[in-house]
LOZA-139603 format. One record per residue (C-alpha): residue number from 1; residue in one letter; y, x, z. Coordinates in Angstrom, 3 decimals. Each point is the difference from the previous one (the first is absolute). Layout:
% LOZA-139603
node resi->NUM, resn->A, y->Y, x->X, z->Z $
...
END
This chain:
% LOZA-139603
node resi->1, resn->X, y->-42.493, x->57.620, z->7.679 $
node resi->2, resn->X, y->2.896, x->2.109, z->-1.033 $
node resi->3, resn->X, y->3.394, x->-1.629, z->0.379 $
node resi->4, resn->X, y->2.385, x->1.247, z->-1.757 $
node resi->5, resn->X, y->3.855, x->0.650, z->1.773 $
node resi->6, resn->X, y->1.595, x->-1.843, z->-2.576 $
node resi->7, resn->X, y->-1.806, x->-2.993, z->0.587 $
node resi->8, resn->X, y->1.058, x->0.162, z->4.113 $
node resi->9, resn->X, y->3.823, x->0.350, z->-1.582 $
node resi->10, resn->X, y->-0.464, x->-2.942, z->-1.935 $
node resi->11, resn->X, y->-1.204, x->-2.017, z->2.978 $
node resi->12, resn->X, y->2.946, x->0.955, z->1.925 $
node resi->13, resn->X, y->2.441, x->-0.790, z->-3.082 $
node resi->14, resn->X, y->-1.613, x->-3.243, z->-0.091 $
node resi->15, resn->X, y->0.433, x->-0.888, z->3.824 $
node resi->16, resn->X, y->3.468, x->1.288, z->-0.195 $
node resi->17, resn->X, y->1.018, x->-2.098, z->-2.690 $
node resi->18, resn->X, y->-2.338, x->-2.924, z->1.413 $
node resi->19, resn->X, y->2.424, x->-0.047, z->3.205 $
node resi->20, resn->X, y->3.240, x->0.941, z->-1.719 $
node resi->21, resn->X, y->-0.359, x->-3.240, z->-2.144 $
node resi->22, resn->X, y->-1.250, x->-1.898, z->3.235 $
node resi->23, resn->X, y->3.261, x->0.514, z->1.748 $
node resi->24, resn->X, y->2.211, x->0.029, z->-2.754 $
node resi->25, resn->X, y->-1.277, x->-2.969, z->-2.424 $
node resi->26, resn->X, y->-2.420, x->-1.852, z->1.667 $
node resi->27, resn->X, y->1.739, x->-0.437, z->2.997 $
node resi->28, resn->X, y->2.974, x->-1.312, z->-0.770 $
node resi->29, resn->X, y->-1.880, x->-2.280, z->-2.591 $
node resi->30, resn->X, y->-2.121, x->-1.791, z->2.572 $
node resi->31, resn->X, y->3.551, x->-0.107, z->2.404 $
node resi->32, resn->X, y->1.281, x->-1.679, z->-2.851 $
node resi->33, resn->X, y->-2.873, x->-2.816, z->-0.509 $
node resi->34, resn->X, y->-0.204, x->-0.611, z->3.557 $
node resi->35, resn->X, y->3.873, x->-0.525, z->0.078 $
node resi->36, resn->X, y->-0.246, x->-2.787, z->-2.852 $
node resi->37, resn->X, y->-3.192, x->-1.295, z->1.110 $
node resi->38, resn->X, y->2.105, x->-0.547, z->3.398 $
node resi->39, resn->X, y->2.609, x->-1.339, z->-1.878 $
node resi->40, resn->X, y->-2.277, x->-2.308, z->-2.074 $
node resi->41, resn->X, y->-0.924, x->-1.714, z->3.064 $
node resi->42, resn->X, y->2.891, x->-0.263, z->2.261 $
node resi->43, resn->X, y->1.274, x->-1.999, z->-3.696 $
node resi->44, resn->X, y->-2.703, x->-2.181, z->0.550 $
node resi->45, resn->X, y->0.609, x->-0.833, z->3.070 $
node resi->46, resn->X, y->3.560, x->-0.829, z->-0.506 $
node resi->47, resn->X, y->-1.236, x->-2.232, z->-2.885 $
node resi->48, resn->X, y->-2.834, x->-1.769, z->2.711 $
node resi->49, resn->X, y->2.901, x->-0.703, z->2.633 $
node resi->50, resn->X, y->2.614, x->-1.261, z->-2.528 $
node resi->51, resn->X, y->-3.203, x->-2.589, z->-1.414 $
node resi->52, resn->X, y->-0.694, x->-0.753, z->3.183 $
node resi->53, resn->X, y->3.856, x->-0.865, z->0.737 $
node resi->54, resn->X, y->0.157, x->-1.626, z->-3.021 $
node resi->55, resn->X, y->-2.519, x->-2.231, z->0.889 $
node resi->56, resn->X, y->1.107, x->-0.676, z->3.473 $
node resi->57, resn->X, y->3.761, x->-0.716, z->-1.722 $
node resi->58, resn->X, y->-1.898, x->-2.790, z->-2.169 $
node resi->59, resn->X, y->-2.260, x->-1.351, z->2.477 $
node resi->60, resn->X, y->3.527, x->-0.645, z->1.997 $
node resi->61, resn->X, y->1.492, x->-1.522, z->-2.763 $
node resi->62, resn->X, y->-2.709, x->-2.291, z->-0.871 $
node resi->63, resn->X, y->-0.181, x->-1.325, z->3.619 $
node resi->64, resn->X, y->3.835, x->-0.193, z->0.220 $
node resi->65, resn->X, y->-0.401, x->-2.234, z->-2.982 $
node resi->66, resn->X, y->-2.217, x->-2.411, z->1.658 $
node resi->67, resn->X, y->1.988, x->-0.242, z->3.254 $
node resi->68, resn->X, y->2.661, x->-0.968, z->-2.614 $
node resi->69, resn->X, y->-1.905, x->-2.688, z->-1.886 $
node resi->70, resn->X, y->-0.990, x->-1.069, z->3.429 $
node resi->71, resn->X, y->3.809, x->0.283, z->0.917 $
node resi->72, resn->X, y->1.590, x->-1.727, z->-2.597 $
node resi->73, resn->X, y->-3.012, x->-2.433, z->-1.391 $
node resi->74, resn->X, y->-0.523, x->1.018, z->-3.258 $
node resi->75, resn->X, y->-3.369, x->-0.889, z->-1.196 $
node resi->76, resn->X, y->-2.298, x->2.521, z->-2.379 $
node resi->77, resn->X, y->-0.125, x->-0.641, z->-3.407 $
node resi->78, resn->X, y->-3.710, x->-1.460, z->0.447 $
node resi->79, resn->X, y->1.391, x->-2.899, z->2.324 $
node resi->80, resn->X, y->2.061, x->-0.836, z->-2.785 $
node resi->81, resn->X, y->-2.246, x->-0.350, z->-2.811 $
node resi->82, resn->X, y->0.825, x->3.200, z->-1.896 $
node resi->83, resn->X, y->3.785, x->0.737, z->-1.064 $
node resi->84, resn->X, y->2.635, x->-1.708, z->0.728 $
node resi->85, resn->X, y->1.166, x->-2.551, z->-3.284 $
node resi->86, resn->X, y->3.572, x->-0.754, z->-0.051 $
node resi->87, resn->X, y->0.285, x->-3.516, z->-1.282 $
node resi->88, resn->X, y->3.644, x->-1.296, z->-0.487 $
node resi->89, resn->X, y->1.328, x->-3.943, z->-0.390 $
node resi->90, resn->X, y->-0.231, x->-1.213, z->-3.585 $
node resi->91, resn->X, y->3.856, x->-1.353, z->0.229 $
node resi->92, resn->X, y->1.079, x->3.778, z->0.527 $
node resi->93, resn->X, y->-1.421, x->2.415, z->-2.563 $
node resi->94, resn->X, y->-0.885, x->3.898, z->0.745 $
node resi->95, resn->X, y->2.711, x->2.195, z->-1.549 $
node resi->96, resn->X, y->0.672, x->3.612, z->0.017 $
node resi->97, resn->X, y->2.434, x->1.492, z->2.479 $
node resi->98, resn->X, y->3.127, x->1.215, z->-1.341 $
node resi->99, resn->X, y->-0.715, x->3.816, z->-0.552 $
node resi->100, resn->X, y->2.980, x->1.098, z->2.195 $
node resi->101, resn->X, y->-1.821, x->-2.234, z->3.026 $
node resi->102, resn->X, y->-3.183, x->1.590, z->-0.731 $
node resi->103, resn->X, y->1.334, x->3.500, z->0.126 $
node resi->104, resn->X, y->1.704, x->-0.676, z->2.971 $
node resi->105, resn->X, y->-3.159, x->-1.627, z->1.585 $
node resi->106, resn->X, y->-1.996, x->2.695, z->-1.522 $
node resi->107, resn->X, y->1.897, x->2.605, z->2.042 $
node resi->108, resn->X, y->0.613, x->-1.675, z->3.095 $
node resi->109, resn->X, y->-3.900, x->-0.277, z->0.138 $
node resi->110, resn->X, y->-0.457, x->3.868, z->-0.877 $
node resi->111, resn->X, y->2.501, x->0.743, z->3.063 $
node resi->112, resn->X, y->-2.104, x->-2.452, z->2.195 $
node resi->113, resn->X, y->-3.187, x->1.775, z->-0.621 $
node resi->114, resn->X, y->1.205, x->3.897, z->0.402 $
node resi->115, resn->X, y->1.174, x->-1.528, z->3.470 $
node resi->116, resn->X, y->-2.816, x->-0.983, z->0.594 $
node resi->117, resn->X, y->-2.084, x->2.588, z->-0.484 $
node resi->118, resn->X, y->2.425, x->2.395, z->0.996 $
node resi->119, resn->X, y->-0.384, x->-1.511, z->3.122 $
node resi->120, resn->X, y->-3.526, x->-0.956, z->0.059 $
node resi->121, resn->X, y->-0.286, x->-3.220, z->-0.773 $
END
């Protein structure tokens, strides 16, 4: 078998080049992947432990609820007979309030709930 010298050249032209492009594009490439495949999953993890706070924050709430229906007596909505029906005395009619008093109500109510859940409420 004759081999020829150009075809030895070649081969080391290839291998050159093979490990030129190694170290200059393929390695930073993979650092690169690796870096957001890192950076993929420490996300996710952030994301698990602020679900899992999440839930902890409303499993708190709902049993700080109950302590206060047990607190203050105030029945569920089933006790009751489904929601609540305002009835009011034939001699005094239902009217409107005055739209000053119901602005007034409307945004003493507003302050009343930012306090409370400003404050957790």
């Amino acid at each position: 078998m004759n081999i020829n010298i150009t075809l030895l050249i070649q081969a080391c032209n290839f291998f050159i080049a093979y490990l030129m492009m190694e170290r200059i594009l393929f390695r930073p490439a993979i650092n690169v992947l690796d870096c957001q495949e890192g950076d993929e999953r420490s996300i996710k993890a952030r994301i698990e432990h602020i679900n899992q706070r999440i839930t902890q924050q409303e499993e708190d709430k709902a049993v700080r609820w109950q302590e206060c229906k047990k607190t203050f007596s105030i029945p569920d909505l089933e006790q009751l007979g489904g929601p609540l029906q305002l009835k009011y005395p034939e001699h005094m009619p239902y009217r409107e309030p005055e739209p000053i008093i119901k602005h007034a109500l409307a945004k003493e109510l507003r302050s009343i709930v930012i306090e409370g859940v400003t404050h957790g409420l």
